[in-house]
Steps between C-alpha positions, in 0.01 A plus 500: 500500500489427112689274346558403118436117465819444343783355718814718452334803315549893582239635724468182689570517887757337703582461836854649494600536814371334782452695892871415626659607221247846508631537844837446469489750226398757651624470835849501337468809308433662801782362694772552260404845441544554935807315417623724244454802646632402781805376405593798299514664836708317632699497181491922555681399846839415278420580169804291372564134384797290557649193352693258781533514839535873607256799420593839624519881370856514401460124316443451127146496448364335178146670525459829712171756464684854659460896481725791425412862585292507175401195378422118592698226363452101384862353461486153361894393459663798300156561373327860656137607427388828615158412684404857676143486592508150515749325677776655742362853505119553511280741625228379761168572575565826701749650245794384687776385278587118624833353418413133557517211270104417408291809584212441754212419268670145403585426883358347784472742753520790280736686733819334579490231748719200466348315848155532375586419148665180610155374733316556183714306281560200743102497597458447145786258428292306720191508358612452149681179602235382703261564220740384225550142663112426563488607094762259434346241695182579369668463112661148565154339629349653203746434255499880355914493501488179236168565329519872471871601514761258387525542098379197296716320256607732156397857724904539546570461140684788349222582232251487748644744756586747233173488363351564795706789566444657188095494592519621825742789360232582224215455784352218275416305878306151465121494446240208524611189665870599507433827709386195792837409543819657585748565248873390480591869586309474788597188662868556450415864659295328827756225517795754508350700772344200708800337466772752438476811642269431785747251666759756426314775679469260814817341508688880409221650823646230722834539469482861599348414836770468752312264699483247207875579385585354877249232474534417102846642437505353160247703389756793487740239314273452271511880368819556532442739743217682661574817292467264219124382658394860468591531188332198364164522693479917369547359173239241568263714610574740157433201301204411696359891462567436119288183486256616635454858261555253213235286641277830539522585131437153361165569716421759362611388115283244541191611618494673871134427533468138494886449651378654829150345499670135434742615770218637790210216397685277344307440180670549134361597189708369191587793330357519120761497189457768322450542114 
């Protein structure tokens, strides 16, 4: 490869991300999408969410994705949203009209199964925390958490979060030796969901196992309720699904090409500033 002499300069090539972190990468993006799909069949099993300890047809439901005779539904509080087409009432592959929740092409199986869609999300469960604690281990013997991650003194300032906002918002993203590191934006972002929603997800999964309510029964305490569990890890898992499409567009804002070749080999090429 080519390199410019100068330290620091655009065009000059970086080792971004190194093999575990390539691996971990992409091993996750396939496991959460298994565990997306997934779970929104099981979600079609009871398309309602609950607050508290109780969760049944004739109960109050805060969140609920149903049909009439002519239509499908979101209801979010008082708030309705016709969603025909979409959500509640969709039409499948063979022309059938389908009145569940998320229509087949966003579930795992694509026809309705709630046994199979529950061996596919718990295989996966698995594998992502199996694979997300080697990472972690991986990260504290490298020091990628504190080096990488953790913002450095004057990055939480007022001025300097809103100025970064306002460049990411007008797609002005870093170039040269700034485009090596991570910004603010993006270490509160990975901190949040590494930190924040991820434990959330696993704590919220837990408590809805019956065999960990009898052996951890203060997992369900800890909710409020396993009605309120579902609710928090579906919300999770909304906020992860938005993450990750915001994360997809800052891709491809900045430059699809070298993103996914830093991300598959590994090297980086600073991007150039441009006149």
């Amino acid at each position: 490869m080519m390199r410019d002499a100068a330290a620091g300069m655009a065009g000059e090539w970086r080792l971004r991300h190194r093999w575990p972190t390539r691996i971990w990468h992409w091993a996750n993006a396939a496991i959460v999408i298994v565990m997306l799909m997934s779970g929104l069949m099981i979600f079609n099993a009871h398309p309602r969410l609950y607050w508290g300890q109780y969760g049944a047809n004739a109960d109050h439901a805060w969140l609920e994705i149903r049909s009439t005779p002519t239509q499908g539904i979101l209801r979010i509080g008082d708030v309705m949203v016709p969603t025909t087409g979409v959500l509640g009432r969709w039409t499948d592959g063979d022309g059938v009209v389908q009145t569940r929740a998320f229509p087949g092409w966003a579930t795992i199986p694509t026809r309705y199964s709630l046994s199979a869609a529950r061996r596919w999300h718990l295989a996966f469960a698995w594998a992502f925390a199996i694979g997300g604690a080697a990472y972690a281990a991986w990260c504290m013997a490298r020091g990628h958490l504190s080096r990488d991650l953790l913002p450095r003194r004057g990055e939480l300032a007022p001025g300097h979060l809103w100025a970064d906002i306002k460049a990411h918002a007008r797609l002005r993203l870093a170039k040269g030796e700034a485009a090596a590191r991570y910004n603010i934006l993006q270490k509160l972002s990975y901190l949040a969901v590494l930190f924040g929603l991820l434990p959330a997800m696993l704590l919220s999964g837990l408590a809805m196992s019956p065999a960990m309510d009898a052996a951890w029964p203060w997992l369900v305490d800890l909710f409020a309720g396993r009605q309120s569990a579902r609710s928090v890890h579906f919300i999770c898992a909304m906020l992860i699904l938005a993450f990750v499409l915001v994360h997809l567009a800052m891709v491809a804002a900045a430059g699809p090409v070298r993103e996914l070749r830093a991300m598959i080999g590994g090297w980086y090429r600073l991007p150039e500033e441009r006149a």
